[in-house]
C-alpha positions as CSV (number, residue, x, y, z in Angstrom):
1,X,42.3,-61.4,130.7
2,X,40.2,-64.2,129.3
3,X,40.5,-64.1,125.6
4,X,39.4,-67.6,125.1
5,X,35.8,-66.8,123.3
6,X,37.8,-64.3,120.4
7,X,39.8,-67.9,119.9
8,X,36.7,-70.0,119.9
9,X,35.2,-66.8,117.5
10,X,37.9,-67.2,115.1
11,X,38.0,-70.9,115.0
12,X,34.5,-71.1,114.2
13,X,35.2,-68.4,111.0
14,X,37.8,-70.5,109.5
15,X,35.2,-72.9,108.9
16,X,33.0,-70.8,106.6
17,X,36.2,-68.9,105.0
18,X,37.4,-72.5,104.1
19,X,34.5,-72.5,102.0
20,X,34.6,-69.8,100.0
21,X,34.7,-69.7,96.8
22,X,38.4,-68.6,95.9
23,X,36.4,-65.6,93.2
24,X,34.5,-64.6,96.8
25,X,37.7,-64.2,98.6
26,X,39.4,-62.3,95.4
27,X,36.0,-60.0,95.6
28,X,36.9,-58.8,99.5
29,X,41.0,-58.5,99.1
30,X,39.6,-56.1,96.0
31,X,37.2,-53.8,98.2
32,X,39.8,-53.8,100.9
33,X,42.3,-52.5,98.8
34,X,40.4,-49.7,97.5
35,X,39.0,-49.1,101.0
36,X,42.8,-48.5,102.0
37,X,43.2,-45.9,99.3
38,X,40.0,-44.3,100.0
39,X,40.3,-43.8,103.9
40,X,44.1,-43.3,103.6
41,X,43.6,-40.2,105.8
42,X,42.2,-42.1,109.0
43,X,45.0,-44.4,108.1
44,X,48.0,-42.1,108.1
45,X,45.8,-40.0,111.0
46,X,46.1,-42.9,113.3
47,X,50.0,-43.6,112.2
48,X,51.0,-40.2,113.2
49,X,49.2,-41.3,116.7
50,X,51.7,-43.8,116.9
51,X,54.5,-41.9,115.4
52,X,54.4,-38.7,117.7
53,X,54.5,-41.4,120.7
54,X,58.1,-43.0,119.6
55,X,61.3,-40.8,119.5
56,X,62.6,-40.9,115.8
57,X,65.9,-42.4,116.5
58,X,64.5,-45.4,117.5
59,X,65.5,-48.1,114.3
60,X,61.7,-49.0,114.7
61,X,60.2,-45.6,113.5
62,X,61.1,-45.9,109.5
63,X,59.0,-49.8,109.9
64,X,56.3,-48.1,112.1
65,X,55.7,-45.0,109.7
66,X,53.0,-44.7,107.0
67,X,53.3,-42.6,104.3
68,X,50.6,-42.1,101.3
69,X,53.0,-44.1,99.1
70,X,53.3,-47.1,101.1
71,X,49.4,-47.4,101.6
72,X,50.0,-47.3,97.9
73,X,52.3,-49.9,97.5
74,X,50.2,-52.5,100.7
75,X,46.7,-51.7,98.5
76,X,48.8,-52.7,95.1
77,X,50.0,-56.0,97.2
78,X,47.1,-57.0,98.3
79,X,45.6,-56.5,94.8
80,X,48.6,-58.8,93.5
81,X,47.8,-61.5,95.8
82,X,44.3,-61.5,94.3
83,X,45.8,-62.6,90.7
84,X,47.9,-65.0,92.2
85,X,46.4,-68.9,91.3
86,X,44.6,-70.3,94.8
87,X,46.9,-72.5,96.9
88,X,43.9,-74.5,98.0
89,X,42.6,-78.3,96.2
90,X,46.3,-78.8,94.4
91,X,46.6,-82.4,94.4
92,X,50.2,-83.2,95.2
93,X,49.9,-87.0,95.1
94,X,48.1,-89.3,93.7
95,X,48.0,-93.0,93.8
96,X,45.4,-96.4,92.9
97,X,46.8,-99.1,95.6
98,X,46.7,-102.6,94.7
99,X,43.3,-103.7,96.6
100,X,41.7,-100.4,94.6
101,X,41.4,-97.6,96.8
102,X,42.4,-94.1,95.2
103,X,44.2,-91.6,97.5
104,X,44.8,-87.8,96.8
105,X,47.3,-85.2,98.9
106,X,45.0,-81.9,98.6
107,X,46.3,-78.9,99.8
108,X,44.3,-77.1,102.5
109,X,43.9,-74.0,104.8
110,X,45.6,-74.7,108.4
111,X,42.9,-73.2,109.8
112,X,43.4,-70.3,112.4
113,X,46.9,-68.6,111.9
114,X,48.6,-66.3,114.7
115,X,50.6,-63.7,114.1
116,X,52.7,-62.0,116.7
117,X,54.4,-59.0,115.4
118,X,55.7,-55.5,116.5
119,X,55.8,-52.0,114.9
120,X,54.9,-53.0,111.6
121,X,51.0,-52.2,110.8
122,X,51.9,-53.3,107.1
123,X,51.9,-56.3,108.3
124,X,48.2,-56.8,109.8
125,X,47.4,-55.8,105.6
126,X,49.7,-58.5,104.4
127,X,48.5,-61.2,106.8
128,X,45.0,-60.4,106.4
129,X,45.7,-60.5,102.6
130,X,47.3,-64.2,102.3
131,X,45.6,-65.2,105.0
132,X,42.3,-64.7,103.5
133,X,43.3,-65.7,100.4
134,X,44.9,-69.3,101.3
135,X,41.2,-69.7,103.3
136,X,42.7,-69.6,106.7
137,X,41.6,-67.1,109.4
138,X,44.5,-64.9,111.1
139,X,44.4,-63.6,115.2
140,X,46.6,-61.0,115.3
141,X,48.9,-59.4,117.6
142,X,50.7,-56.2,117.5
143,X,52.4,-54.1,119.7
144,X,51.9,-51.4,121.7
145,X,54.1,-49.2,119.4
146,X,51.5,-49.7,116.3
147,X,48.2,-50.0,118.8
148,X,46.0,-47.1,116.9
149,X,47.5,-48.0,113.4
150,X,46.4,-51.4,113.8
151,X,43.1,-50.7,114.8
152,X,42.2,-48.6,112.3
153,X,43.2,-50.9,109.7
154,X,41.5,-54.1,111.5
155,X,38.4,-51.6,111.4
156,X,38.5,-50.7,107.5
157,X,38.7,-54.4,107.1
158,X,35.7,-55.5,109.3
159,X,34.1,-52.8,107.7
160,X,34.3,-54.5,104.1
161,X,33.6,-57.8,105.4
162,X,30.5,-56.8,107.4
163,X,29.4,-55.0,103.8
164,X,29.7,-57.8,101.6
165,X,28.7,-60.9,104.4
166,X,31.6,-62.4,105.4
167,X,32.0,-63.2,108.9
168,X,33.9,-60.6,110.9
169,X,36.1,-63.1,112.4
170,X,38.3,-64.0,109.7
171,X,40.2,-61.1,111.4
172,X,40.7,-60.8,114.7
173,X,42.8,-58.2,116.6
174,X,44.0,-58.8,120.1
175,X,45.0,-56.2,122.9
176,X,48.4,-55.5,122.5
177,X,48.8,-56.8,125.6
178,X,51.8,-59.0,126.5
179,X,49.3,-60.8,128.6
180,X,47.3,-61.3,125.2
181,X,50.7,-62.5,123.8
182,X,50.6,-64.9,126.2
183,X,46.9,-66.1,126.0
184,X,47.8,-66.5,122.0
185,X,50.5,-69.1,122.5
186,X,48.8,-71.1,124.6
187,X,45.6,-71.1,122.4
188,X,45.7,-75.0,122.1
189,X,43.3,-75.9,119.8
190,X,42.1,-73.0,118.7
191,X,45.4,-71.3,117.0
192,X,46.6,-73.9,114.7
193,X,49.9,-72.3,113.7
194,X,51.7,-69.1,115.0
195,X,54.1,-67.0,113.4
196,X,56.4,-64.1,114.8
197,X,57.5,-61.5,113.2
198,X,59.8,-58.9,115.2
199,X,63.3,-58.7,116.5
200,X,65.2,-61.7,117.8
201,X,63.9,-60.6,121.7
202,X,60.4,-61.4,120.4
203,X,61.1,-64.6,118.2
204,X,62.6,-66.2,120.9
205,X,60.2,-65.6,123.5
206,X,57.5,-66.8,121.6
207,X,59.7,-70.4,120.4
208,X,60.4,-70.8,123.8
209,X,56.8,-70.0,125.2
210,X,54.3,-71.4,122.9
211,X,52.1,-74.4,123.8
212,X,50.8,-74.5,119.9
213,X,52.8,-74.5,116.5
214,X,55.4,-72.1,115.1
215,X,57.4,-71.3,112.8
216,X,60.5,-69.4,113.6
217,X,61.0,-66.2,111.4
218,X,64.7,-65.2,112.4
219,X,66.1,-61.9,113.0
220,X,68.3,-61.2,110.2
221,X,71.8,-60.6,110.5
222,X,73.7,-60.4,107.0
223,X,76.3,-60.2,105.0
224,X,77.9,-59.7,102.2
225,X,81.5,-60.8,100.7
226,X,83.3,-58.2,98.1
227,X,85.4,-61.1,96.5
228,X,88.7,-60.8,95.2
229,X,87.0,-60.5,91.7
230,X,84.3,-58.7,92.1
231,X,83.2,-55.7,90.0
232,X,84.0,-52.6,92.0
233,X,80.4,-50.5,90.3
234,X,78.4,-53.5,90.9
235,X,79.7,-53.2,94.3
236,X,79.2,-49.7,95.2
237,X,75.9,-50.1,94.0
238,X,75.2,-53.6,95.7
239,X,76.1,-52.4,98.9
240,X,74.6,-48.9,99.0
241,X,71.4,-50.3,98.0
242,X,71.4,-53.2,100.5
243,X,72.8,-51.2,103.4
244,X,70.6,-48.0,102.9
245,X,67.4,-48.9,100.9
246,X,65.6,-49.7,104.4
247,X,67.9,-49.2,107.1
248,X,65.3,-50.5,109.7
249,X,64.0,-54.2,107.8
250,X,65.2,-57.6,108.5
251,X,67.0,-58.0,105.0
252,X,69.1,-55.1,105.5
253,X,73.2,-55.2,105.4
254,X,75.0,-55.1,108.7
255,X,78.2,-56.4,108.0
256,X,80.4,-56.5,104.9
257,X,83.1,-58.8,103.9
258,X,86.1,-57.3,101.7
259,X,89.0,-60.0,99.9
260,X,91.8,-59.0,101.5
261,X,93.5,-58.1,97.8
262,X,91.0,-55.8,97.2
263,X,91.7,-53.5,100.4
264,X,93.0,-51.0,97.9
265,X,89.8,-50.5,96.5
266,X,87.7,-50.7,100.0
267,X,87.4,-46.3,100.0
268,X,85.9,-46.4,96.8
269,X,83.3,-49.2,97.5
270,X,82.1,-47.6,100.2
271,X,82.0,-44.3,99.1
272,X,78.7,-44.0,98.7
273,X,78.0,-45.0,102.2
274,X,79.4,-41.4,103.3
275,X,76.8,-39.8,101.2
276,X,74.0,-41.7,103.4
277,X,76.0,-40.9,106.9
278,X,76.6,-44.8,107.7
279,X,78.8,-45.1,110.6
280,X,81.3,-48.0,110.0
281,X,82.8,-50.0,112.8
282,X,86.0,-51.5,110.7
283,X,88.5,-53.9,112.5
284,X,92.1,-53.1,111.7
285,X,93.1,-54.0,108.1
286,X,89.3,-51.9,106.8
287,X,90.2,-48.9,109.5
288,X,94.0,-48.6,108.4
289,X,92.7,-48.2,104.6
290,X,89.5,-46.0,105.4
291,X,91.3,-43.4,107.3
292,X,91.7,-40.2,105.6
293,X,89.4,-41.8,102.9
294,X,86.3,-41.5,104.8
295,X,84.3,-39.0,107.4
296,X,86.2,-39.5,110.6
297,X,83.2,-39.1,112.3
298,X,81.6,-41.4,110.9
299,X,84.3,-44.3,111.5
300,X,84.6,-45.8,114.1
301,X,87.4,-49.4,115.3
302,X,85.5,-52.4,115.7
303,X,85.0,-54.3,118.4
304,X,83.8,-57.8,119.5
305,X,80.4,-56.6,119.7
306,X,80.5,-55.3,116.2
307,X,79.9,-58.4,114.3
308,X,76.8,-60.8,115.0
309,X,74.4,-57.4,115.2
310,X,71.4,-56.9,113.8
311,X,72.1,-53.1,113.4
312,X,68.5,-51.6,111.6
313,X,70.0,-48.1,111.6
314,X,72.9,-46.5,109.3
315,X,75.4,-48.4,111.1
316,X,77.3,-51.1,109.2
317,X,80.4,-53.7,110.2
318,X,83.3,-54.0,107.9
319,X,85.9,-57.0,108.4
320,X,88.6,-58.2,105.9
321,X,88.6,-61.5,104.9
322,X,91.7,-64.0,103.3
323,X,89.8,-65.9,101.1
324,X,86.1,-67.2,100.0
325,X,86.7,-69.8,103.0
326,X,87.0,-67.4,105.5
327,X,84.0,-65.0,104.5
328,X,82.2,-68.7,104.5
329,X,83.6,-69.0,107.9
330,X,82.5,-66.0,109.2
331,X,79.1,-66.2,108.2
332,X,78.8,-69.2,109.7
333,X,79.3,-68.0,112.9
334,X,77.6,-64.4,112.9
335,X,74.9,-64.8,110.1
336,X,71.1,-65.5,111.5
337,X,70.3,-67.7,108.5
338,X,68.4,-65.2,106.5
339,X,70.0,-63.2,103.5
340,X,74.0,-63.8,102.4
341,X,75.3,-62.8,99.0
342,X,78.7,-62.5,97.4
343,X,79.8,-60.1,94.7
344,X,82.3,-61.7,92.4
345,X,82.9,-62.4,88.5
346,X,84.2,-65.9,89.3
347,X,81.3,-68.2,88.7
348,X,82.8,-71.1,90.2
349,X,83.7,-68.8,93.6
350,X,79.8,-67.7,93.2
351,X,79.1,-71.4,93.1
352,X,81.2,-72.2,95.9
353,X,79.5,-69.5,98.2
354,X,76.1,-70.6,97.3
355,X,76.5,-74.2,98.6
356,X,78.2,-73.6,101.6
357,X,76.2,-70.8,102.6
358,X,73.4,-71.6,105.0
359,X,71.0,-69.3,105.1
360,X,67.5,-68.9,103.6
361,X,68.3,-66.9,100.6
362,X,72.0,-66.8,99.0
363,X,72.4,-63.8,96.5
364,X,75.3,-63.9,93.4
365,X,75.7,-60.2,92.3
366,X,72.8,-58.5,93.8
367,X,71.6,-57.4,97.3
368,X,70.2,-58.9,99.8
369,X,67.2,-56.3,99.9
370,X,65.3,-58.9,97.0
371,X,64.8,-61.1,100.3
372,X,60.8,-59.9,100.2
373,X,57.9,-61.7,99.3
374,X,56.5,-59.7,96.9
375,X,59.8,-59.2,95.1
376,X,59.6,-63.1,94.8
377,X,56.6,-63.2,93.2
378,X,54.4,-64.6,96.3
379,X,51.9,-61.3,96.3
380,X,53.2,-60.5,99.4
381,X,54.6,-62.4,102.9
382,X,53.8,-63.5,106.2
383,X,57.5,-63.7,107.4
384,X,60.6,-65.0,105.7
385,X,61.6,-68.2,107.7
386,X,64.9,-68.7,108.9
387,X,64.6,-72.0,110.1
388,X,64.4,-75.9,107.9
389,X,61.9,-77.5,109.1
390,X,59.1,-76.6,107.1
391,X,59.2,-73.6,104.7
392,X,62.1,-72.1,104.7
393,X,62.8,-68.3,103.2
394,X,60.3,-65.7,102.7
395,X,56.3,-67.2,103.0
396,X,53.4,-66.7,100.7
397,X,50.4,-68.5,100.4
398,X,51.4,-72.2,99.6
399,X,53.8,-72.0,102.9
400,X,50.7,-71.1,105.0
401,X,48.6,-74.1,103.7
402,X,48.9,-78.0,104.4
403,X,47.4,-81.1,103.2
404,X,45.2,-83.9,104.0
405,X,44.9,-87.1,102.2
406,X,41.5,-88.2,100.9
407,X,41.1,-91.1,100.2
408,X,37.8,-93.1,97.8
409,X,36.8,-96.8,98.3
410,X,34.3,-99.4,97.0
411,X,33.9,-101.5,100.7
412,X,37.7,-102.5,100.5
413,X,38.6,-104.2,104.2
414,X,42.0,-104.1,105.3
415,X,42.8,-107.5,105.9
């Protein structure tokens, strides 16, 4: 598979995208999100495509799945990202030097953007959207899993740009191919920056792989610590919310932490869980006080495997703690860097937890389910990052520009 002209294609778009006005690229995000709520039918005709081909059970079917109110909910996004301020000609830095010559750090589009992502066709709306919007051109690569859902929705778009002049390439879709995959990452000089977005199988492949740029966007393994004073309804309703919102996403809970003087109160937290049918894996202390007080068959003994997993189903780990240095502990060894958060009343235990906790996004009395782009405020994401270098957390459009210097003489020589 020779893929090498769609590169050169999309390299050559990013040139005139750069150059759009920032009202011309508002103008497009605004037709494409009313094309998605007028040909929602092909949309959702191509997702049941997909659908009927995975078994339901699978953790990736709630993330492949597109219902009426999530094309909703992607069109109202992308519409969002169009009010947001453009990322592009913020001056950063500015200085005169000594012998006269004035220098400005402008932000600017990367350029060409990859994306390498699975069953998520949400996504190929959300990168085209920022993408677009921040000036740079995205080459996109799904899997097979979303193959018919992505098309359709790479269509609609080409559609709007062919309608109103833009050039088609400032969205390109790739075979989902893992040959493709592999063509992508070693795109050098062509692809100036590429960005995975799947399970931790996929991330580190492509780290390991690529020839060009990347930032890492981590599986997400979290947790959260019940602390010794923590409010038992904020709790319930903390956890329930974080475990079960989306069972399937990356800022879902897999693993909670209980004080071990609040044991007693561990059947009533998790109360709620029953209601949803969450199988719990609880080591010894958590098992001892569950039984009896939950649906034996939905408990189950933990194990060594239990803890550390990314579980995207109604599964969840429970482990009882000694103290705030030990939940600390413990996350430091299992989390993935993503989304912690501790449910307490002691501000300087909230404190405590917050600075010791690394991970992108630390959470005081609320769940870790906020860990989304659009929740932030950034329109919508291209990945939450779970690595330092670089942006770090969920990314919007400032994380997906860079800068160059420019710099204004009068005949100045350096000496």
């Amino acid at each position: 598979m020779q893929l090498t002209h769609l590169f050169q294609q999309a390299k050559q778009a990013s040139r005139s995208v750069a150059s759009m006005t920032d009202e011309a690229r508002n103008a497009v995000l605004l037709a494409v999100a009313e094309e998605i709520r007028t040909q929602s039918a092909s949309l959702l005709q191509a997702n049941r495509k997909d659908l009927a081909a995975m078994h339901k059970s699978n953790p990736l079917y709630d993330r492949l799945m597109l219902t009426d109110e999530r094309l909703c909910a992607i069109s109202h996004d992308m519409e969002n990202v169009t009010r947001l301020p453009s990322p592009l000609g913020r001056v950063s830095h500015e200085r005169i030097l000594d012998n006269g010559l004035r220098l400005h750090r402008v932000s600017v589009p990367f350029g060409v953007i990859g994306v390498v992502y699975e069953a998520r066709p949400n996504v190929t709306f959300d990168v085209f959207a920022l993408c677009f919007k921040s000036g740079n051109v995205c080459v996109l690569k799904g899997g097979r899993d979303a193959e018919a859902s992505n098309q359709v929705a790479v269509d609609l778009i080409h559609g709007v740009l062919r309608r109103m002049g833009v050039d088609e390439q400032a969205v390109v879709l790739l075979p989902a191919t893992h040959e493709a995959t592999a063509e992508m990452l070693n795109a050098v000089g062509y692809i100036d920056l590429c960005i995975p977005r799947g399970g931790r199988k996929l991330i580190d492949f492509v780290r390991d792989t690529a020839r060009i740029p990347v930032i890492e966007t981590g599986a997400g393994v979290v947790n959260t610590y019940f602390d010794e004073t923590g409010d038992l309804e904020k709790g319930k309703a903390i956890v329930l919310n974080a475990k079960t919102r989306r069972v399937s996403v990356c800022n879902a809970l897999d693993c909670l932490l209980v004080h071990v003087a609040r044991l007693a109160d561990l059947p009533a937290l998790l109360e709620p869980l029953a209601g949803k049918n969450v199988v719990l894996y609880a080591d010894s202390a958590a098992y001892g006080q569950l039984e009896g007080h939950y649906p034996s068959n939905l408990l189950c003994e933990a194990d060594a495997e239990s803890f550390g997993r990314e579980y995207m189903d109604y599964k969840m780990s429970v482990r009882v703690v000694r103290d705030i240095d030990e939940a600390v502990d413990h996350i430091a060894r299992y989390g993935s860097g993503h989304s912690e958060a501790i449910i307490t009343e002691d501000e300087q235990a909230a404190r405590r937890f917050q600075a010791q906790v690394d991970a992108a996004c630390v959470y005081w009395n609320a769940p870790t389910s906020f860990t989304d782009g659009a929740q932030f405020g950034l329109g919508a994401e291209i990945g939450i990052s779970t690595q330092k270098l670089g942006p770090r957390g969920p990314m919007g459009l400032d994380e997906i520009c860079t800068y160059k210097w420019i710099v204004e003489g009068n005949g100045q020589t350096r000496p």
